[in-house]
OpenMM code with the backbone's topology and positions (N, CA, C; nanometers):
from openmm import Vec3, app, unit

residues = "UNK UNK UNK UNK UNK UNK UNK UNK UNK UNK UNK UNK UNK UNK UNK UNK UNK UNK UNK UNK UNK UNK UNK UNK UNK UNK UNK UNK UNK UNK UNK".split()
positions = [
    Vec3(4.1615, 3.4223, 3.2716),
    Vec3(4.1331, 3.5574, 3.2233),
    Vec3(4.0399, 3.5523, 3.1015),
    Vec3(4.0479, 3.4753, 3.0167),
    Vec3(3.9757, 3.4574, 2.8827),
    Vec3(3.8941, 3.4434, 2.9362),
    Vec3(3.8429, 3.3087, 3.0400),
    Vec3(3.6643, 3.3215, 3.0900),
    Vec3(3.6331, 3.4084, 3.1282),
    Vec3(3.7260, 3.4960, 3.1997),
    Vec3(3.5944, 3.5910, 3.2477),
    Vec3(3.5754, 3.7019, 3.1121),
    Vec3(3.6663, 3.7450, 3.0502),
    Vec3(3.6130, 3.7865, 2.9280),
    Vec3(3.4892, 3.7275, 2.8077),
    Vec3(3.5275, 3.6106, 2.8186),
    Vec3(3.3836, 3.5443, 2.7474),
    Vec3(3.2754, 3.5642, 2.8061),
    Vec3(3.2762, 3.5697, 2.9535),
    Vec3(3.1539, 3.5616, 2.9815),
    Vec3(3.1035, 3.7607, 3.0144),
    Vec3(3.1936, 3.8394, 3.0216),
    Vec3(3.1712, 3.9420, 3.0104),
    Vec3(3.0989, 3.9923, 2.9154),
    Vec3(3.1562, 3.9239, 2.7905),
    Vec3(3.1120, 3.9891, 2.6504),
    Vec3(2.9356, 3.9063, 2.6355),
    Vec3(2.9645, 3.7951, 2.6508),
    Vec3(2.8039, 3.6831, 2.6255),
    Vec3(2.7121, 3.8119, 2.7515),
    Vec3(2.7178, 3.8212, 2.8839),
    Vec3(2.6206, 3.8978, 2.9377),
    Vec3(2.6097, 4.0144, 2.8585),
    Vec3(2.6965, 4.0988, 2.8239),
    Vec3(2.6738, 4.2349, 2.7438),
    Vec3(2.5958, 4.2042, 2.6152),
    Vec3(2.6219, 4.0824, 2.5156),
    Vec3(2.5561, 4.0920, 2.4415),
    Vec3(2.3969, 4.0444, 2.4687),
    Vec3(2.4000, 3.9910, 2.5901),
    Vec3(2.2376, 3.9262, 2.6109),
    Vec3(2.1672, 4.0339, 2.6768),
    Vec3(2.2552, 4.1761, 2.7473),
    Vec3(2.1552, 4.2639, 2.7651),
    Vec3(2.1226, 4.3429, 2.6716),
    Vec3(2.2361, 4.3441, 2.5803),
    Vec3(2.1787, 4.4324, 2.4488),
    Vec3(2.0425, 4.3674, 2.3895),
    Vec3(2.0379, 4.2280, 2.3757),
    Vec3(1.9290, 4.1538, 2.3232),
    Vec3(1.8501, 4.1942, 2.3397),
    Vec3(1.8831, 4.1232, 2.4760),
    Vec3(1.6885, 4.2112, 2.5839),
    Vec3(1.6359, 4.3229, 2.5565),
    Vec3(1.7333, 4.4359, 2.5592),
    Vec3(1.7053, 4.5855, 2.5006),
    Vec3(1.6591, 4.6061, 2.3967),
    Vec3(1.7110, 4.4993, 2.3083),
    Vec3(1.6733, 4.5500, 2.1793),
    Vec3(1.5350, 4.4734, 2.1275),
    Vec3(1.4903, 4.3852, 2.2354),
    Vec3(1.3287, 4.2927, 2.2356),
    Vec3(1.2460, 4.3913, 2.3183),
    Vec3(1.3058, 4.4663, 2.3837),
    Vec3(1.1719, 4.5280, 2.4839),
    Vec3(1.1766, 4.6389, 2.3642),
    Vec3(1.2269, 4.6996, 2.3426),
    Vec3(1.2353, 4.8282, 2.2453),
    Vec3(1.1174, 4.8063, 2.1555),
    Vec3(1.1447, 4.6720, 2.0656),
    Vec3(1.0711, 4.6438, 1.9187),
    Vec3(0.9260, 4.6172, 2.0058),
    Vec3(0.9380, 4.5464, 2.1279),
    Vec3(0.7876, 4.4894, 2.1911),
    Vec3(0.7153, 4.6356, 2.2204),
    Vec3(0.7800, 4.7375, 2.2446),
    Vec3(0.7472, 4.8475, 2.3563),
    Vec3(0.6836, 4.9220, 2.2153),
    Vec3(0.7907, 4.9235, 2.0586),
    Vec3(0.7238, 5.0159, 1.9603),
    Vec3(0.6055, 4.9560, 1.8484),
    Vec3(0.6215, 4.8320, 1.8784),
    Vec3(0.4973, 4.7302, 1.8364),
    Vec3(0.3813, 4.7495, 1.8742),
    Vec3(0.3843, 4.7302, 2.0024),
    Vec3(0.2358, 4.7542, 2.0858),
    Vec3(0.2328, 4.9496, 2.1255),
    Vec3(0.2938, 5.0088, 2.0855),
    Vec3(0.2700, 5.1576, 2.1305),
    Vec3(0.1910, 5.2255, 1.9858),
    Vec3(0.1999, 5.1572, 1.8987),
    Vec3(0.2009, 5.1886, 1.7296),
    Vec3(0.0152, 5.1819, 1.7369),
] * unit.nanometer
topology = app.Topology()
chain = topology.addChain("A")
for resn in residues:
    res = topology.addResidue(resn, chain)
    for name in ("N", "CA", "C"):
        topology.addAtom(name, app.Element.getBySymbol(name[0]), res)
């Protein structure tokens, strides 16, 4: 049960990542 919670939380935080790299890339180059 703990793995699949670890790995629940590690994907959620690596799509937040992503989100939060396309965001800064997307208001970088839109500027």
């Amino acid at each position: 049960m703990a793995e699949t919670v670890v790995q629940q939380l590690f994907s959620l935080s690596f799509f937040i990542a992503a989100y939060f790299c396309v965001k800064v890339l997307l208001s970088i180059f839109g500027m």
